[in-house]
C-alpha positions as a Markdown table, in Angstrom:
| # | Residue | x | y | z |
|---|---|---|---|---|
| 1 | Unk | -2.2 | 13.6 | -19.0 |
| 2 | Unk | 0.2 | 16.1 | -17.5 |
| 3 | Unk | -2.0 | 19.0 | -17.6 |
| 4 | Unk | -4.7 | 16.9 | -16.6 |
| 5 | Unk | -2.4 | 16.1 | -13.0 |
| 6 | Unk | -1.2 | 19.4 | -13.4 |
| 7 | Unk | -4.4 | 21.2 | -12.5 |
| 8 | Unk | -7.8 | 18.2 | -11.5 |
| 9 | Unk | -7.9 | 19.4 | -8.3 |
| 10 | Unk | -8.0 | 22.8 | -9.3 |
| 11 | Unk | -11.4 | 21.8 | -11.2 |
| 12 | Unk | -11.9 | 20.1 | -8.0 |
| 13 | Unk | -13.2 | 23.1 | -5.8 |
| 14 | Unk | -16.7 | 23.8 | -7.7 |
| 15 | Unk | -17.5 | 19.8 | -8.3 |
| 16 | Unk | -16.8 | 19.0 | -4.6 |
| 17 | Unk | -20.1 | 21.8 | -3.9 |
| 18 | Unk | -22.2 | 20.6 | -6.8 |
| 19 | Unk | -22.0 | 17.2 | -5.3 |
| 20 | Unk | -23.4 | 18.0 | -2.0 |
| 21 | Unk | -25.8 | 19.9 | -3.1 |
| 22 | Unk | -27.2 | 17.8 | -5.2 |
| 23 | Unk | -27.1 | 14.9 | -2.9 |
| 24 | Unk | -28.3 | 16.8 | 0.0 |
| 25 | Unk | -25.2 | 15.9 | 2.1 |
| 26 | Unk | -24.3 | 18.5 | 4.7 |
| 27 | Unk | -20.6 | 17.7 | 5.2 |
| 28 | Unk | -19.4 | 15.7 | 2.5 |
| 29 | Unk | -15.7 | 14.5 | 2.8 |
| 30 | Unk | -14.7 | 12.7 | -0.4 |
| 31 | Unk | -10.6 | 11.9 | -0.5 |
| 32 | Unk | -8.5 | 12.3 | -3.5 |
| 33 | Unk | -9.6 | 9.5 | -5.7 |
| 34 | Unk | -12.7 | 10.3 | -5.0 |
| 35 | Unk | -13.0 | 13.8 | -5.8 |
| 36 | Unk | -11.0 | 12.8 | -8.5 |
| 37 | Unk | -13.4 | 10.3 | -10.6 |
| 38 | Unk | -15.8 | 13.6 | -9.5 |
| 39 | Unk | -14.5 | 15.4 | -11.6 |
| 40 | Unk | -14.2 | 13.2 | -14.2 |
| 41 | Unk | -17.5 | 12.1 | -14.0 |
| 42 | Unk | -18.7 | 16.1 | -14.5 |
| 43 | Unk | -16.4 | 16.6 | -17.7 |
| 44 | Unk | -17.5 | 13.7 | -19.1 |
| 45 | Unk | -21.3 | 14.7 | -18.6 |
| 46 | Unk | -20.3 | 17.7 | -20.6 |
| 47 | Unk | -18.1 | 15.9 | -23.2 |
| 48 | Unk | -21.3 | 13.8 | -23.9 |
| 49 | Unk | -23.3 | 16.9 | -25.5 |
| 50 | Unk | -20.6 | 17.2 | -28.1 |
| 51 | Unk | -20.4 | 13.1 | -28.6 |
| 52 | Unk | -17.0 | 12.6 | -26.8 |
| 53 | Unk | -15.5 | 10.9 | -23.9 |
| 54 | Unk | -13.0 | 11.1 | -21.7 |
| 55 | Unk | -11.0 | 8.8 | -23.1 |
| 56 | Unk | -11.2 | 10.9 | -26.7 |
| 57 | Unk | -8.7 | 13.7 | -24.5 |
| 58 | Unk | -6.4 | 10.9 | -23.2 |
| 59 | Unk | -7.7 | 11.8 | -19.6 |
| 60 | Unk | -8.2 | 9.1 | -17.3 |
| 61 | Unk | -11.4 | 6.5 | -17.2 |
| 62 | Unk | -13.7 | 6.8 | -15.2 |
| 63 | Unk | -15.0 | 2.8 | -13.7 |
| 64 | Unk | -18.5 | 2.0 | -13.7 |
| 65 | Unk | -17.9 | 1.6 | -9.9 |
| 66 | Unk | -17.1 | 5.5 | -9.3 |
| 67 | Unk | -20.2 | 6.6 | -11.6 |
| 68 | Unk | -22.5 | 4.7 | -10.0 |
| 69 | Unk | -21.4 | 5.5 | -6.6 |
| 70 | Unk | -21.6 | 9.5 | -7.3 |
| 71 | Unk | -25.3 | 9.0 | -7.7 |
| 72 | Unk | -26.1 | 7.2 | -4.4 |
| 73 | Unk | -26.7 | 9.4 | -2.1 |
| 74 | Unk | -26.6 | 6.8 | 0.8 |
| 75 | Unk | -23.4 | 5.4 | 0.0 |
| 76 | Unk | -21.9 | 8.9 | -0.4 |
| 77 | Unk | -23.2 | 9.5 | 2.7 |
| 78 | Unk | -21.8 | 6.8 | 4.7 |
| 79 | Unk | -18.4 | 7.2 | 2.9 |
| 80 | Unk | -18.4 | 10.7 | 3.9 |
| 81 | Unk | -16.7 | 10.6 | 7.5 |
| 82 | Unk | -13.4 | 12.9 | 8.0 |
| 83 | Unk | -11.4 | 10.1 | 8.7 |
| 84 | Unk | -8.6 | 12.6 | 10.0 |
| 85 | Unk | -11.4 | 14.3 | 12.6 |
| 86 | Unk | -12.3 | 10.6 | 13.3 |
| 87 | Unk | -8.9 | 9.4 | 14.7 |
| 88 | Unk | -8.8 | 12.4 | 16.5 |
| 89 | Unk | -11.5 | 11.2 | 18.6 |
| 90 | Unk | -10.3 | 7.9 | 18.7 |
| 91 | Unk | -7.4 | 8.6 | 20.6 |
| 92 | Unk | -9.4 | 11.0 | 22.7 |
| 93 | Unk | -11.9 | 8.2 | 23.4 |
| 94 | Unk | -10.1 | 5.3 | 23.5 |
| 95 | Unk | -8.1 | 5.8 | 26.7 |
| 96 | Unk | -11.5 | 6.5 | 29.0 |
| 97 | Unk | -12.9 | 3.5 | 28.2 |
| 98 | Unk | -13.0 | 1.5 | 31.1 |
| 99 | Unk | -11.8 | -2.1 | 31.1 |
| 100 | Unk | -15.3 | -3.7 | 30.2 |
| 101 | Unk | -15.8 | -1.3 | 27.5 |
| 102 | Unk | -12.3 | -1.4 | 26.7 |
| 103 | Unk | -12.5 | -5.6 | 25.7 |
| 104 | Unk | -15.7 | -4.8 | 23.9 |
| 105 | Unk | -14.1 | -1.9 | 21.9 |
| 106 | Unk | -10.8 | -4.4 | 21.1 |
| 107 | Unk | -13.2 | -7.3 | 20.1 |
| 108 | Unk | -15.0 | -5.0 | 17.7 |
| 109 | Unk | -12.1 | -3.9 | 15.8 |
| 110 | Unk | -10.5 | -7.3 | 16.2 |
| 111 | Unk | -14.0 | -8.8 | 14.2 |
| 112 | Unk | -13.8 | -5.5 | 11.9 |
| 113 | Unk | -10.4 | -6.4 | 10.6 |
| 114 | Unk | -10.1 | -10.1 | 10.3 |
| 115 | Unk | -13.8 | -9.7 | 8.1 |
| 116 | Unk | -15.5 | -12.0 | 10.9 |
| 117 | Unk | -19.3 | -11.4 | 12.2 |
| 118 | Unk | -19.6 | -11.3 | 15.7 |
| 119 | Unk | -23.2 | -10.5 | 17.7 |
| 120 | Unk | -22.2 | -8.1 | 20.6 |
| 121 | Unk | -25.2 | -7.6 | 23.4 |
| 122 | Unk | -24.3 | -4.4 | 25.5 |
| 123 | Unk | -26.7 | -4.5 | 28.2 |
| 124 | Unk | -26.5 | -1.7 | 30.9 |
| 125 | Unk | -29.1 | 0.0 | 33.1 |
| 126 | Unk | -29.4 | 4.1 | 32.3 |
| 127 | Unk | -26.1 | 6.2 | 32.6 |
| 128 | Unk | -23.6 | 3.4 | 32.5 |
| 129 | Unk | -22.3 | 4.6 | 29.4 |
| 130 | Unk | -23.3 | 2.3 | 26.8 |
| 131 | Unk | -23.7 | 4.9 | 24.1 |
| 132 | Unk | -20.2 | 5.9 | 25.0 |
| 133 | Unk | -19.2 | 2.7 | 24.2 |
């Protein structure tokens, strides 16, 4: 398990580009657990021609979850933001809204992270900056 700690991400570098190219995803940004269970997921693909597992080299298991999400493509796209690049812009944005957009943003999030569903109608006439919003 050391060695396994020791040098995953190393394996890491060719997995990340066999991924996106065989999902078709441009810019594919996949965080540590994620790249990870990739990895896993491509050693055990070839530990299955010989009739092993992972889990015959002590190496960690790979969930059902992770495998099936490495072959959606839609899910791995929509997981696939830069969340780093992303705040980024945030804190760019965030202070130019104006106080209109600025309540609409803060209900949002506020819906976003207390898991309610809210129906939001932004209704503006051409360049009032709704698709800023």
């Amino acid at each position: 398990m050391r060695l396994w700690k020791s040098f995953w991400r190393r394996m890491s570098y060719d997995v990340s580009r066999t991924v996106l190219n065989s999902l078709h995803i441009q810019d594919l940004y996949m965080n540590d657990p994620e790249l990870e269970g990739s990895v896993l997921y491509e050693v055990e693909v070839i530990l299955k021609n010989y009739y092993k597992t992972v889990a015959d080299f002590w190496l960690p298991p790979l969930s059902p979850i992770s495998r099936d999400a490495l072959k959606n493509r839609e899910l791995m796209e929509k997981k696939s933001y830069n969340k780093a690049e992303l705040a980024k812009e945030v804190a760019i944005s965030v202070p130019k809204l104006n106080s209109d957009q600025k309540a609409i943003y803060d209900m949002v999030l506020r819906a976003a992270n207390e898991n309610k569903q809210e129906m939001i109608f932004v209704y503006g006439h051409s360049e009032t900056r709704k698709t800023f919003l």
